[in-house]
mmCIF file of the N, C-alpha and C atoms, coordinates in Angstrom:
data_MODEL
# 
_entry.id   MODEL 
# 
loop_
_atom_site.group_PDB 
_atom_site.id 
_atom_site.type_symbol 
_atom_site.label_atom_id 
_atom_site.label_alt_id 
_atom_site.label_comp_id 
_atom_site.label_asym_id 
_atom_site.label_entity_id 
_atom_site.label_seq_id 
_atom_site.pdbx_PDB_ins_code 
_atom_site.Cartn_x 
_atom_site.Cartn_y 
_atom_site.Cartn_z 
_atom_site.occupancy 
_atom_site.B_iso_or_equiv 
_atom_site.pdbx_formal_charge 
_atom_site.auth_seq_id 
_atom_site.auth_comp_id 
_atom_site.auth_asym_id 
_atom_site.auth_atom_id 
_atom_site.pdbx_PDB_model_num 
ATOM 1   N N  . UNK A 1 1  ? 154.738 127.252 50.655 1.00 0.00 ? 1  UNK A N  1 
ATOM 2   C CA . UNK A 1 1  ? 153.349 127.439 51.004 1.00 0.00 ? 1  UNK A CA 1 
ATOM 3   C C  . UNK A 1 1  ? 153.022 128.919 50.861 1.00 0.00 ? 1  UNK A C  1 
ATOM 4   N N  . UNK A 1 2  ? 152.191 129.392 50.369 1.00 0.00 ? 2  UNK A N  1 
ATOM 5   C CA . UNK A 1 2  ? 150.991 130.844 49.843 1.00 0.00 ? 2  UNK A CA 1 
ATOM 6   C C  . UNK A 1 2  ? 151.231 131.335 51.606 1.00 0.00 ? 2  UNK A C  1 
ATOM 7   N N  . UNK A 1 3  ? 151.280 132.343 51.358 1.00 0.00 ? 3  UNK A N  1 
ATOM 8   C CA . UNK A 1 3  ? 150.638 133.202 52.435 1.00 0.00 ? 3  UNK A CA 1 
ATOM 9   C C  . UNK A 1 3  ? 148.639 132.949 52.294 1.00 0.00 ? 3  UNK A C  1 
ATOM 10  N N  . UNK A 1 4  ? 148.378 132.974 54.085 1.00 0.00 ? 4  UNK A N  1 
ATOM 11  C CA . UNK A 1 4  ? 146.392 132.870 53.305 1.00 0.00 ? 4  UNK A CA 1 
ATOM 12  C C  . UNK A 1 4  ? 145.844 134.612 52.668 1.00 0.00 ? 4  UNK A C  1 
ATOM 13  N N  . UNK A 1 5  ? 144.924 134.416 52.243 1.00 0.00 ? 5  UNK A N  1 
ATOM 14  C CA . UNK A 1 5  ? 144.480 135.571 51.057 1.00 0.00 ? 5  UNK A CA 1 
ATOM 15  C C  . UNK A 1 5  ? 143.432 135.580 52.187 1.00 0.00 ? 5  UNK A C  1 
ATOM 16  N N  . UNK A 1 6  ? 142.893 137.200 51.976 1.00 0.00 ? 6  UNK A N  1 
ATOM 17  C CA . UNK A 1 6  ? 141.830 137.669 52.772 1.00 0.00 ? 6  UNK A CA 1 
ATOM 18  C C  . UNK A 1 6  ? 140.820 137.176 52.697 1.00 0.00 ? 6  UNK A C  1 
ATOM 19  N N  . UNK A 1 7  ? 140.392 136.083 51.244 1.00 0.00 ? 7  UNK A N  1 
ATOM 20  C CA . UNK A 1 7  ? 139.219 135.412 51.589 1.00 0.00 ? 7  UNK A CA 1 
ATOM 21  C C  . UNK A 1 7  ? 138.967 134.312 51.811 1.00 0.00 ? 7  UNK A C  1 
ATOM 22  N N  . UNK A 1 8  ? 140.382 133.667 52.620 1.00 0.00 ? 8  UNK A N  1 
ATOM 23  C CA . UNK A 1 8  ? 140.315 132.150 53.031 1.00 0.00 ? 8  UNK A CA 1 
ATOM 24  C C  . UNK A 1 8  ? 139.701 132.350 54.220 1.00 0.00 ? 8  UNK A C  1 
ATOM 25  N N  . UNK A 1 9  ? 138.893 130.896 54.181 1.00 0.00 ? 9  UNK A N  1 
ATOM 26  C CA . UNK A 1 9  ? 137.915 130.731 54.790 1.00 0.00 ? 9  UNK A CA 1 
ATOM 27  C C  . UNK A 1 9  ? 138.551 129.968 56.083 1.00 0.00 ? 9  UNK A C  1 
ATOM 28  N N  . UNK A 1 10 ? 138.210 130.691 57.176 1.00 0.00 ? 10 UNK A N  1 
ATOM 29  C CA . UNK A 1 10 ? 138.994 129.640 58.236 1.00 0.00 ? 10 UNK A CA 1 
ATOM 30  C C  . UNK A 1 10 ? 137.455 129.080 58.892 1.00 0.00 ? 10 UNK A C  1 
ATOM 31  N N  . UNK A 1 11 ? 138.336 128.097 59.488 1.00 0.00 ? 11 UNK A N  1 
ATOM 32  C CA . UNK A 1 11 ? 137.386 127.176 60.558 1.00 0.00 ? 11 UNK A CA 1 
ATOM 33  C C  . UNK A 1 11 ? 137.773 126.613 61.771 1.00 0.00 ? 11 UNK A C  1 
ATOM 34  N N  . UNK A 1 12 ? 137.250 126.887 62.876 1.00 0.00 ? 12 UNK A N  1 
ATOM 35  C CA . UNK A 1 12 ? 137.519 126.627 64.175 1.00 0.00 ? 12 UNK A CA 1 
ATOM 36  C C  . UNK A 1 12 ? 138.058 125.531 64.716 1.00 0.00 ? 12 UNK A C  1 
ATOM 37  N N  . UNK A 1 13 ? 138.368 124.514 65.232 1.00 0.00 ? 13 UNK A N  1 
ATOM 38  C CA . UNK A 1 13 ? 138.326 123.302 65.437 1.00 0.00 ? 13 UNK A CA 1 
ATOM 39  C C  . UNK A 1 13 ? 139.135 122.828 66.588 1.00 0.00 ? 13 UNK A C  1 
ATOM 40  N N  . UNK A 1 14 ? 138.933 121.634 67.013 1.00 0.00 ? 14 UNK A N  1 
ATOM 41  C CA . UNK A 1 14 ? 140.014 120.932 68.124 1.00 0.00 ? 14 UNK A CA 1 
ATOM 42  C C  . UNK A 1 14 ? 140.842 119.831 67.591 1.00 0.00 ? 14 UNK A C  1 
ATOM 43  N N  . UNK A 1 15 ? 141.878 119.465 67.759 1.00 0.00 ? 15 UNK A N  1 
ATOM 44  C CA . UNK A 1 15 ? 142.780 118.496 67.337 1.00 0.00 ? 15 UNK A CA 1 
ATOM 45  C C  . UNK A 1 15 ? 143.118 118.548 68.767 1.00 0.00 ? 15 UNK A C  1 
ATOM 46  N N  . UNK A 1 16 ? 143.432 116.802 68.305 1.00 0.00 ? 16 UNK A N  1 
ATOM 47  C CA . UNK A 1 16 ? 143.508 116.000 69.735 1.00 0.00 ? 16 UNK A CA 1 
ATOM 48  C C  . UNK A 1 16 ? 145.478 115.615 69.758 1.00 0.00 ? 16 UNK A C  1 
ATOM 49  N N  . UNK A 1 17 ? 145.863 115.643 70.608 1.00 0.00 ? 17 UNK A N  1 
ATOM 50  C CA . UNK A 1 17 ? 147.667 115.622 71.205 1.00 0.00 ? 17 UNK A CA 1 
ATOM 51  C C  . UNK A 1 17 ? 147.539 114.622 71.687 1.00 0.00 ? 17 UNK A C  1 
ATOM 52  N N  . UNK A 1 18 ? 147.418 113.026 71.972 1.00 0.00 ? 18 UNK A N  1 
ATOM 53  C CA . UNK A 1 18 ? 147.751 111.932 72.308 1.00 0.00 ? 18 UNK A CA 1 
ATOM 54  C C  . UNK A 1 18 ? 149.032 111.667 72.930 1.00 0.00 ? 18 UNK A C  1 
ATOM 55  N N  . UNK A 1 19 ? 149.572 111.592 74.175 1.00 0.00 ? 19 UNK A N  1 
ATOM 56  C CA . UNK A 1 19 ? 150.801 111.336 74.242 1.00 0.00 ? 19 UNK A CA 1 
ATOM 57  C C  . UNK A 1 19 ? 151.125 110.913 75.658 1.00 0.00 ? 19 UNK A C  1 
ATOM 58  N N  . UNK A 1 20 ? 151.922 109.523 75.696 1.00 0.00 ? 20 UNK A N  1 
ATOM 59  C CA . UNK A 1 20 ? 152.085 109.028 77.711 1.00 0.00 ? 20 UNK A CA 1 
ATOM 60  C C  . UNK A 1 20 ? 150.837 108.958 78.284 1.00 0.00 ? 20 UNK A C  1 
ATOM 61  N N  . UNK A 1 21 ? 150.146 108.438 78.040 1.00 0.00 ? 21 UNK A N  1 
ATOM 62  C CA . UNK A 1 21 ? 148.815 108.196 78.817 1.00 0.00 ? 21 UNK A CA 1 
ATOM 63  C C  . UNK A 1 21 ? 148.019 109.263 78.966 1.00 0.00 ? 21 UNK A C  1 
ATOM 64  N N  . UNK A 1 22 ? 148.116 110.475 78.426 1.00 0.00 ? 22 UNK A N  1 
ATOM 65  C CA . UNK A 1 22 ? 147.219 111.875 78.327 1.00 0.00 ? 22 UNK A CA 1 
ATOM 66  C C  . UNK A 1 22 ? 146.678 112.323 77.054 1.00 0.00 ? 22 UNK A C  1 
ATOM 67  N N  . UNK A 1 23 ? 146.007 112.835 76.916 1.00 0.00 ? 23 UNK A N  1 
ATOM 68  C CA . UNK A 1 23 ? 145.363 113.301 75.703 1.00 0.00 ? 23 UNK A CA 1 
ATOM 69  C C  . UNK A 1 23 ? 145.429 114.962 75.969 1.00 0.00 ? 23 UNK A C  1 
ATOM 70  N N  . UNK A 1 24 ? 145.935 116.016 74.719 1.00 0.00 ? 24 UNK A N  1 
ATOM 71  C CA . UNK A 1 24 ? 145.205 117.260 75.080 1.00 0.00 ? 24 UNK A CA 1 
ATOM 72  C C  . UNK A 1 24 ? 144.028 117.577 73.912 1.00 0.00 ? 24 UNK A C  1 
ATOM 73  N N  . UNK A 1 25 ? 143.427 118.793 73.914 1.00 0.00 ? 25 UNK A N  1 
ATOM 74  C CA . UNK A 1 25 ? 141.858 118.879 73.354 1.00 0.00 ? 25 UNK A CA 1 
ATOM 75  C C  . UNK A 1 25 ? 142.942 120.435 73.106 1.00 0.00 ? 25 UNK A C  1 
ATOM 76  N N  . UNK A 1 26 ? 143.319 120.732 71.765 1.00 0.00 ? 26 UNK A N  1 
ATOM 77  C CA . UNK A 1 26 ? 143.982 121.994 71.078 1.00 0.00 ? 26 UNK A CA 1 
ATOM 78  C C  . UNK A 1 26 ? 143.045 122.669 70.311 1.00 0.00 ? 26 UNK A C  1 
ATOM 79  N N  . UNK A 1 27 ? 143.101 123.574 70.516 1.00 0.00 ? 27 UNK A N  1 
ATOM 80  C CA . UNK A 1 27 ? 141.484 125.081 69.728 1.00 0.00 ? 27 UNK A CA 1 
ATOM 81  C C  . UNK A 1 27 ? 143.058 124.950 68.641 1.00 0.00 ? 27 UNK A C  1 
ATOM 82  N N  . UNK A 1 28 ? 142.807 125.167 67.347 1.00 0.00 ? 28 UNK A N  1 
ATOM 83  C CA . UNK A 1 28 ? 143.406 125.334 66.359 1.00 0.00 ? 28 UNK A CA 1 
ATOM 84  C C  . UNK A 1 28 ? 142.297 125.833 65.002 1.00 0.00 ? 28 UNK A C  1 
ATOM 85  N N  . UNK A 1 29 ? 142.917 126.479 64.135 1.00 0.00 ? 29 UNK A N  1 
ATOM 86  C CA . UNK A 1 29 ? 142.587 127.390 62.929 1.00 0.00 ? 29 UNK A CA 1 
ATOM 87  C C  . UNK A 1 29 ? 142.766 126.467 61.480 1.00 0.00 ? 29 UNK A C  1 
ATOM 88  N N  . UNK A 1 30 ? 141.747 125.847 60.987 1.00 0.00 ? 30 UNK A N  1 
ATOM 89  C CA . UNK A 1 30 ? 142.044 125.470 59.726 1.00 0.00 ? 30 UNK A CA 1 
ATOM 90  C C  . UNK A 1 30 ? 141.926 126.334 58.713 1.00 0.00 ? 30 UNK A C  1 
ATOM 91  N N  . UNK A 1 31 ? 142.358 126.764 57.512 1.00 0.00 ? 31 UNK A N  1 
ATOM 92  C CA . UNK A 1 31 ? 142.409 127.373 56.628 1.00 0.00 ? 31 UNK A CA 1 
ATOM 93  C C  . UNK A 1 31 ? 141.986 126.765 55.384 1.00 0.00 ? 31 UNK A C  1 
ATOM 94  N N  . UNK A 1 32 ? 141.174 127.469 54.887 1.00 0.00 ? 32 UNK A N  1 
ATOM 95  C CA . UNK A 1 32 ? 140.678 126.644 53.496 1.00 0.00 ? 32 UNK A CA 1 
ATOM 96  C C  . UNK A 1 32 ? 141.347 127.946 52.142 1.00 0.00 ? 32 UNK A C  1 
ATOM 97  N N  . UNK A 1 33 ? 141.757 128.064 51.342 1.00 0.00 ? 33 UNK A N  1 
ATOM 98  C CA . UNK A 1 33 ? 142.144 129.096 50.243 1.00 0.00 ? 33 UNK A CA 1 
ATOM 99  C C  . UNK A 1 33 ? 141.555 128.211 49.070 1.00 0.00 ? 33 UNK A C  1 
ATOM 100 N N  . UNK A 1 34 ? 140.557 129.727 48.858 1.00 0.00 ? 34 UNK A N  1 
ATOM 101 C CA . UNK A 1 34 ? 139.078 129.064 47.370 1.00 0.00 ? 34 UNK A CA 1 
ATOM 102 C C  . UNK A 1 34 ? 139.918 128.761 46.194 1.00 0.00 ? 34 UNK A C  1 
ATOM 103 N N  . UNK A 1 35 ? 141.405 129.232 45.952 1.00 0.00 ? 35 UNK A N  1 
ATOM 104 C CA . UNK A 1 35 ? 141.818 129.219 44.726 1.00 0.00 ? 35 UNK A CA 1 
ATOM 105 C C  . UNK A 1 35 ? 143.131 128.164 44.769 1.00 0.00 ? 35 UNK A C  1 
ATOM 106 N N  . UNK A 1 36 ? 142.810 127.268 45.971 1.00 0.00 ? 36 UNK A N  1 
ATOM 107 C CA . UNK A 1 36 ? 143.976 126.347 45.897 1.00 0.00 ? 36 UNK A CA 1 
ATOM 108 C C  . UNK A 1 36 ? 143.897 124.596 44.889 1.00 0.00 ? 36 UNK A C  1 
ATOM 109 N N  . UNK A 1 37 ? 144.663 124.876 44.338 1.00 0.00 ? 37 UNK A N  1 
ATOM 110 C CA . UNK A 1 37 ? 144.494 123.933 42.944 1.00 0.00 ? 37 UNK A CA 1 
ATOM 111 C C  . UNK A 1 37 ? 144.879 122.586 43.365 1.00 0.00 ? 37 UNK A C  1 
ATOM 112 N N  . UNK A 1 38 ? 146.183 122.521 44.532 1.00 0.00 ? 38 UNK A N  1 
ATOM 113 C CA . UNK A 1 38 ? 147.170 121.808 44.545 1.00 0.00 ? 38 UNK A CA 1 
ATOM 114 C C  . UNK A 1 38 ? 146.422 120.538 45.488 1.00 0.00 ? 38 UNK A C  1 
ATOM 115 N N  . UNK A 1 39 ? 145.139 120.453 45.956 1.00 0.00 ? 39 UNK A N  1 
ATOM 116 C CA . UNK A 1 39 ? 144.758 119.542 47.153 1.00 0.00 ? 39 UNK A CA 1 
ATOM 117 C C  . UNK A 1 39 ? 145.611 118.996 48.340 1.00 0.00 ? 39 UNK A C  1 
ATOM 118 N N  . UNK A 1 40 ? 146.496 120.282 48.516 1.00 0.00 ? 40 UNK A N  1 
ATOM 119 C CA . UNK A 1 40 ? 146.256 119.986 50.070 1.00 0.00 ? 40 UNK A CA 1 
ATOM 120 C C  . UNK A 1 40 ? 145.876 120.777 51.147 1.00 0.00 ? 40 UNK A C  1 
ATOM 121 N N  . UNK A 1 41 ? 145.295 121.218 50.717 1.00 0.00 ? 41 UNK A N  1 
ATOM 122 C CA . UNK A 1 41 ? 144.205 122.089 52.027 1.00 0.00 ? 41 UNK A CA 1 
ATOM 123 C C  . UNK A 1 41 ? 143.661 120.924 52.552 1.00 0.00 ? 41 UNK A C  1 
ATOM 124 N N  . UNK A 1 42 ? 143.045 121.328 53.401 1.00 0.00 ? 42 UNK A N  1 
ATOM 125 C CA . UNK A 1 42 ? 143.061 122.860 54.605 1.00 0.00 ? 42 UNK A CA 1 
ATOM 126 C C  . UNK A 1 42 ? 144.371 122.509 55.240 1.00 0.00 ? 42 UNK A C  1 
ATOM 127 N N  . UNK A 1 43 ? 144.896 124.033 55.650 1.00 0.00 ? 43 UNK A N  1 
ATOM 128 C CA . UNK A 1 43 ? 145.893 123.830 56.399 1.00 0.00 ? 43 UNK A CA 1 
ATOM 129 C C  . UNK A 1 43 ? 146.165 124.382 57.754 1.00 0.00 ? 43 UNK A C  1 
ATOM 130 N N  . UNK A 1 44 ? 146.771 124.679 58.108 1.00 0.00 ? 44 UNK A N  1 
ATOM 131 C CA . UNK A 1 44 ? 147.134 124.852 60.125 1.00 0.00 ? 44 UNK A CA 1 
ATOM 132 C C  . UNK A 1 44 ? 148.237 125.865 59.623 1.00 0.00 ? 44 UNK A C  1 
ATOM 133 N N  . UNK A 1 45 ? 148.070 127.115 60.493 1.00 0.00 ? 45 UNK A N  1 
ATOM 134 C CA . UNK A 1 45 ? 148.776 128.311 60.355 1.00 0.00 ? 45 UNK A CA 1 
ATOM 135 C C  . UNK A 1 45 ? 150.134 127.430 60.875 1.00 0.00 ? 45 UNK A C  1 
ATOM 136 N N  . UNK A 1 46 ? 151.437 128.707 60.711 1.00 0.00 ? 46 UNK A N  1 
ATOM 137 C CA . UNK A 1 46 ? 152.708 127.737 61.442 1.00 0.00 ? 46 UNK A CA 1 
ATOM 138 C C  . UNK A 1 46 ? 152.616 128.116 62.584 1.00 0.00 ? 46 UNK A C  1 
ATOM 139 N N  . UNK A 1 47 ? 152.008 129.437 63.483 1.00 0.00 ? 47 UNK A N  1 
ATOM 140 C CA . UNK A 1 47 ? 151.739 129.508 65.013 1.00 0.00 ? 47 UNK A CA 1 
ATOM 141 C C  . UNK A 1 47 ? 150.999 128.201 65.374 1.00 0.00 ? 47 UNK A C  1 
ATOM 142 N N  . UNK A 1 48 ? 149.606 127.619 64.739 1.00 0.00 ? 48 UNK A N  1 
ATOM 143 C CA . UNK A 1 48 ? 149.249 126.582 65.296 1.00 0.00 ? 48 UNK A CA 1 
ATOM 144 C C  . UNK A 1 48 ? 150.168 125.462 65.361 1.00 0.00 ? 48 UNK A C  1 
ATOM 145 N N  . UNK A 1 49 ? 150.710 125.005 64.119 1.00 0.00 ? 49 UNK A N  1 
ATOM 146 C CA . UNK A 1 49 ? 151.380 123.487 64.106 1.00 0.00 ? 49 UNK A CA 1 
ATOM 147 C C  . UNK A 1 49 ? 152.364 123.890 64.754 1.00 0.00 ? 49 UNK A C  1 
ATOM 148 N N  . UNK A 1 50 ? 153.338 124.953 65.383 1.00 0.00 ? 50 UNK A N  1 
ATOM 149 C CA . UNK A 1 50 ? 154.490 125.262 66.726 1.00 0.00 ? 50 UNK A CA 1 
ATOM 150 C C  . UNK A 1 50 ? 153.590 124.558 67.679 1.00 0.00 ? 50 UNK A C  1 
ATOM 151 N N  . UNK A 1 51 ? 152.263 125.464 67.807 1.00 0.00 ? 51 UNK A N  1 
ATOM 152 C CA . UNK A 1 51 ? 151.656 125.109 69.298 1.00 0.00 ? 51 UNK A CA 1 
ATOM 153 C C  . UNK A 1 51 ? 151.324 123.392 69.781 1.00 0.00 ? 51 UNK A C  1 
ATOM 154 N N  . UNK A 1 52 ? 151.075 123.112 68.383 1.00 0.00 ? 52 UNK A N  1 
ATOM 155 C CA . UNK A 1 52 ? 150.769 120.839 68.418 1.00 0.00 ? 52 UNK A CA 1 
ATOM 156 C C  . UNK A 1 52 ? 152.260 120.967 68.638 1.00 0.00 ? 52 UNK A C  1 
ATOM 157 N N  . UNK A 1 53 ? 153.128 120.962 68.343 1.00 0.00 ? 53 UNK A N  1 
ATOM 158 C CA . UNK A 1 53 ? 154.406 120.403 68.290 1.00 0.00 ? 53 UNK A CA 1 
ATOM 159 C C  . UNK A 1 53 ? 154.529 120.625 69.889 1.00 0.00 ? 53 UNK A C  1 
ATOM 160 N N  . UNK A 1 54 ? 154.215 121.930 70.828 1.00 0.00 ? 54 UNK A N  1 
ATOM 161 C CA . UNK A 1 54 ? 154.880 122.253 71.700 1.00 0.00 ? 54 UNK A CA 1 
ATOM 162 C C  . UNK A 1 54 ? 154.293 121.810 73.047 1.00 0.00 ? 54 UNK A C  1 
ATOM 163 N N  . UNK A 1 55 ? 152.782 121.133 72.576 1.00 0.00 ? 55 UNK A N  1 
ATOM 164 C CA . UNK A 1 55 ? 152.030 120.506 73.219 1.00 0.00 ? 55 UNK A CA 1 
ATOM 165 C C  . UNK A 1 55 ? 152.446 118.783 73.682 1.00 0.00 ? 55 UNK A C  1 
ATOM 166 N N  . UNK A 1 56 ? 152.983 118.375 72.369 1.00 0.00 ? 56 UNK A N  1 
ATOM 167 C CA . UNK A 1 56 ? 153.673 116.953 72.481 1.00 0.00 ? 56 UNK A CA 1 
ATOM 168 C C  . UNK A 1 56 ? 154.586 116.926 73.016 1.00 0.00 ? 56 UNK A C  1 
ATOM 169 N N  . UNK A 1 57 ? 155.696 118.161 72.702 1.00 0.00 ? 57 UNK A N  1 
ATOM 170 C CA . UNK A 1 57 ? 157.124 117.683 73.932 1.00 0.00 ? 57 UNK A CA 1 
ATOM 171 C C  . UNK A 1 57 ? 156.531 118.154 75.029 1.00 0.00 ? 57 UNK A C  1 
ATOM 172 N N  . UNK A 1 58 ? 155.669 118.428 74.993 1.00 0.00 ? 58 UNK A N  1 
ATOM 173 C CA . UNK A 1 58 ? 155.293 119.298 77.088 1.00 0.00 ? 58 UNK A CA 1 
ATOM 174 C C  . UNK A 1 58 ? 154.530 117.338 77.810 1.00 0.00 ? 58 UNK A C  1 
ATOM 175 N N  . UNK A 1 59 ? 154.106 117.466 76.948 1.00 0.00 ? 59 UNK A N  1 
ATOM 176 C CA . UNK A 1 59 ? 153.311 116.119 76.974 1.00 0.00 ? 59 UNK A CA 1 
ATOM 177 C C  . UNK A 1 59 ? 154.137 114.872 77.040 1.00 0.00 ? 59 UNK A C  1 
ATOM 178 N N  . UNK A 1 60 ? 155.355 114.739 76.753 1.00 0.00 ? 60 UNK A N  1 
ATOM 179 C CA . UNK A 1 60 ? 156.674 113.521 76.842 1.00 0.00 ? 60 UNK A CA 1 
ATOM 180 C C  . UNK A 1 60 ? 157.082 114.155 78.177 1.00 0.00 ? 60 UNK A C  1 
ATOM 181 N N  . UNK A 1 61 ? 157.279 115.284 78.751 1.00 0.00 ? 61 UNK A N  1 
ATOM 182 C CA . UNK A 1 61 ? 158.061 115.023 79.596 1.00 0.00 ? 61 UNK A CA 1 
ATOM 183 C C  . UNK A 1 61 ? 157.575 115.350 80.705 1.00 0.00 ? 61 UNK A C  1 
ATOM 184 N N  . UNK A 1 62 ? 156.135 115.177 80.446 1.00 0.00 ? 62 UNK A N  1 
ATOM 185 C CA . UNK A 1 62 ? 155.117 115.411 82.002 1.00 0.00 ? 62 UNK A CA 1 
ATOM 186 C C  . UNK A 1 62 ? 154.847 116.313 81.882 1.00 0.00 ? 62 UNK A C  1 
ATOM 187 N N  . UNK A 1 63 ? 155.014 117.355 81.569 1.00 0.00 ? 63 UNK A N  1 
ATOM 188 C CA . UNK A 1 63 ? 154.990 118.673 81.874 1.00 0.00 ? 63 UNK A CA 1 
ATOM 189 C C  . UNK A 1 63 ? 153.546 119.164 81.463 1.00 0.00 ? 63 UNK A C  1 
ATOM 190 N N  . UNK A 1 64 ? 152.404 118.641 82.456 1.00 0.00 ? 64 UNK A N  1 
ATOM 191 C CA . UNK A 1 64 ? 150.981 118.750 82.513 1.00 0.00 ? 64 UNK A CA 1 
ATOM 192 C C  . UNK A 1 64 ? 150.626 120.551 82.326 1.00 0.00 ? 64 UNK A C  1 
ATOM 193 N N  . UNK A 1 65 ? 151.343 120.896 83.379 1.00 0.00 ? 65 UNK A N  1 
ATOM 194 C CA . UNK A 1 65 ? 150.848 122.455 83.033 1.00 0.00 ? 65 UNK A CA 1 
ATOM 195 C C  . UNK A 1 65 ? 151.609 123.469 82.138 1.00 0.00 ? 65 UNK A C  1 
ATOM 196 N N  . UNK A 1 66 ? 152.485 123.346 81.314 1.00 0.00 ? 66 UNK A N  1 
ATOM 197 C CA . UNK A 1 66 ? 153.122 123.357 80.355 1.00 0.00 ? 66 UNK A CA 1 
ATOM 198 C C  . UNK A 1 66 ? 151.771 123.066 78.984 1.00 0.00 ? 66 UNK A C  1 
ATOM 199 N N  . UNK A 1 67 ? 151.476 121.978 78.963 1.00 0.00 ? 67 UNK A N  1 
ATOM 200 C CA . UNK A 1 67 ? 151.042 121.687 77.806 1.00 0.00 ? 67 UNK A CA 1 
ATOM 201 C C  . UNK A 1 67 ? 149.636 122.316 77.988 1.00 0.00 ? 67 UNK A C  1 
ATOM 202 N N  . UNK A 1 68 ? 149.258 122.339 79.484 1.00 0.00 ? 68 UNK A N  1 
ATOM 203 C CA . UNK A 1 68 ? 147.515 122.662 79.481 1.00 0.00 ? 68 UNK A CA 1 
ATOM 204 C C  . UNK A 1 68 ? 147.488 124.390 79.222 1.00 0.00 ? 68 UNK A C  1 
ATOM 205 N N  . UNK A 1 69 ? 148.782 125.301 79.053 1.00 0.00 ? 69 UNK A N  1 
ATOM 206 C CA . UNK A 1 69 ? 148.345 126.692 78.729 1.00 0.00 ? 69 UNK A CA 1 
ATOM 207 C C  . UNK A 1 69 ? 147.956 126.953 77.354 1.00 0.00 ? 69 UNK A C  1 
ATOM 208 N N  . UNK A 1 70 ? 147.482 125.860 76.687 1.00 0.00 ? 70 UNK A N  1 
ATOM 209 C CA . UNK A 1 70 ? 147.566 125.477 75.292 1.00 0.00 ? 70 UNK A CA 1 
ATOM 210 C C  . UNK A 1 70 ? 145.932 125.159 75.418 1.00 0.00 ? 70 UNK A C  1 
ATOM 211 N N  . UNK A 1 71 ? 145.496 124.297 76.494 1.00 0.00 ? 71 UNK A N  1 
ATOM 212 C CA . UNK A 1 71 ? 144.011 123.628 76.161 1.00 0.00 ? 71 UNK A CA 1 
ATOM 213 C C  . UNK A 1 71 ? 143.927 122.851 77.075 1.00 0.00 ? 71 UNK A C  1 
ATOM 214 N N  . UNK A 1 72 ? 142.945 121.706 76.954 1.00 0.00 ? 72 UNK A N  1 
ATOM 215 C CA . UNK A 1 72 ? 142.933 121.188 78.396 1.00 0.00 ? 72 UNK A CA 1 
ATOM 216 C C  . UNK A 1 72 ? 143.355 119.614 78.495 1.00 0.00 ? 72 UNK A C  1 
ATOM 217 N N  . UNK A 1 73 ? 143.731 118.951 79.282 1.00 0.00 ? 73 UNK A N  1 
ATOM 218 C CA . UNK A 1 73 ? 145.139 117.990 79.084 1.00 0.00 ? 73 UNK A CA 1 
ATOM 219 C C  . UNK A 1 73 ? 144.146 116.967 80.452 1.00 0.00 ? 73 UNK A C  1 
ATOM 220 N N  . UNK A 1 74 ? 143.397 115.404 79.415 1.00 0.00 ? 74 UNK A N  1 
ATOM 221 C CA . UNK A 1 74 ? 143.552 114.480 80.157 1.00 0.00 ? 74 UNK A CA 1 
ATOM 222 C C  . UNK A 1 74 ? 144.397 113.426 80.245 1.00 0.00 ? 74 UNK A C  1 
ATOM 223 N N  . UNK A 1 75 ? 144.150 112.682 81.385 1.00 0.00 ? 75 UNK A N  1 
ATOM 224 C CA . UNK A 1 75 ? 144.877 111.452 81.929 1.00 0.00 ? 75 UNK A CA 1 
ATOM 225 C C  . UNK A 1 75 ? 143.751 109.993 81.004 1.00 0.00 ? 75 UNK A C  1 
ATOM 226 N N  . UNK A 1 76 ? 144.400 109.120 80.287 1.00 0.00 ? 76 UNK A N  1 
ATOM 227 C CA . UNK A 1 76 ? 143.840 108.261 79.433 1.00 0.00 ? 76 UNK A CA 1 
ATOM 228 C C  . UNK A 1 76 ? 143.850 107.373 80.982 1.00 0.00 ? 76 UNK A C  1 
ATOM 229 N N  . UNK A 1 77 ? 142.639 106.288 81.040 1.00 0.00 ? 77 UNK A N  1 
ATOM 230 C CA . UNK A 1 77 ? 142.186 105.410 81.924 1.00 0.00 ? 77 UNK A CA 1 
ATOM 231 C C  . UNK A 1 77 ? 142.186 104.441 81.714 1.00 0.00 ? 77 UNK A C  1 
ATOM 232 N N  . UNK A 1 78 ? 142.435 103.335 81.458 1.00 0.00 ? 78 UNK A N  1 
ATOM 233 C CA . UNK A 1 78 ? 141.861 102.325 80.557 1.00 0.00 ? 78 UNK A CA 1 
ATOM 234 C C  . UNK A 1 78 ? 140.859 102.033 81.589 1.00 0.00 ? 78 UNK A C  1 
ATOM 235 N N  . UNK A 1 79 ? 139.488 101.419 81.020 1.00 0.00 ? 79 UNK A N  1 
ATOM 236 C CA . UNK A 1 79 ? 138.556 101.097 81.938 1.00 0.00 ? 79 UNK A CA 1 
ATOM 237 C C  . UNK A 1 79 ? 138.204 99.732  81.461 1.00 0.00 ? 79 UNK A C  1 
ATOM 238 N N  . UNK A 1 80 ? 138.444 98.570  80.931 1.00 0.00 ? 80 UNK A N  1 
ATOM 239 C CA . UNK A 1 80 ? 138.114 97.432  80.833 1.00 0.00 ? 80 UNK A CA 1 
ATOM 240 C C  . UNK A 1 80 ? 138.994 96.531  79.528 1.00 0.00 ? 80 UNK A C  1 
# 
């Protein structure tokens, strides 16, 4: 994978961590690079995709405030 070039275009976004009956809400960085040929952009810096990864094992083993220094971490309900 390219290092990003000074005029990739990033974009803000949330990706969602699903995991044991919780959901977290992750601020993450997409990257778009204008001169990428290969279609698979956009991509997730490797600090972000550590931070999803580190969100899911915090998230298997309970570890609520662990995963919430990341973003904010609900409890799934089922309601009907």
């Amino acid at each position: 994978m390219s290092t990003p070039q000074l005029d990739a275009r990033r974009e803000h976004v949330t990706k969602l961590v699903e995991e044991g009956g919780y959901v977290a809400r992750i601020p993450v960085e997409l990257i778009y690079e204008p001169d990428d040929q290969t279609g698979w952009g956009p991509y997730l810096s490797m600090a972000d995709a550590l931070k999803l990864d580190e969100v899911r094992q915090a998230l298997r083993r309970r570890d609520i405030a662990g995963a919430a220094r990341h973003g904010e971490v609900f409890e799934l309900t089922k309601v009907a």
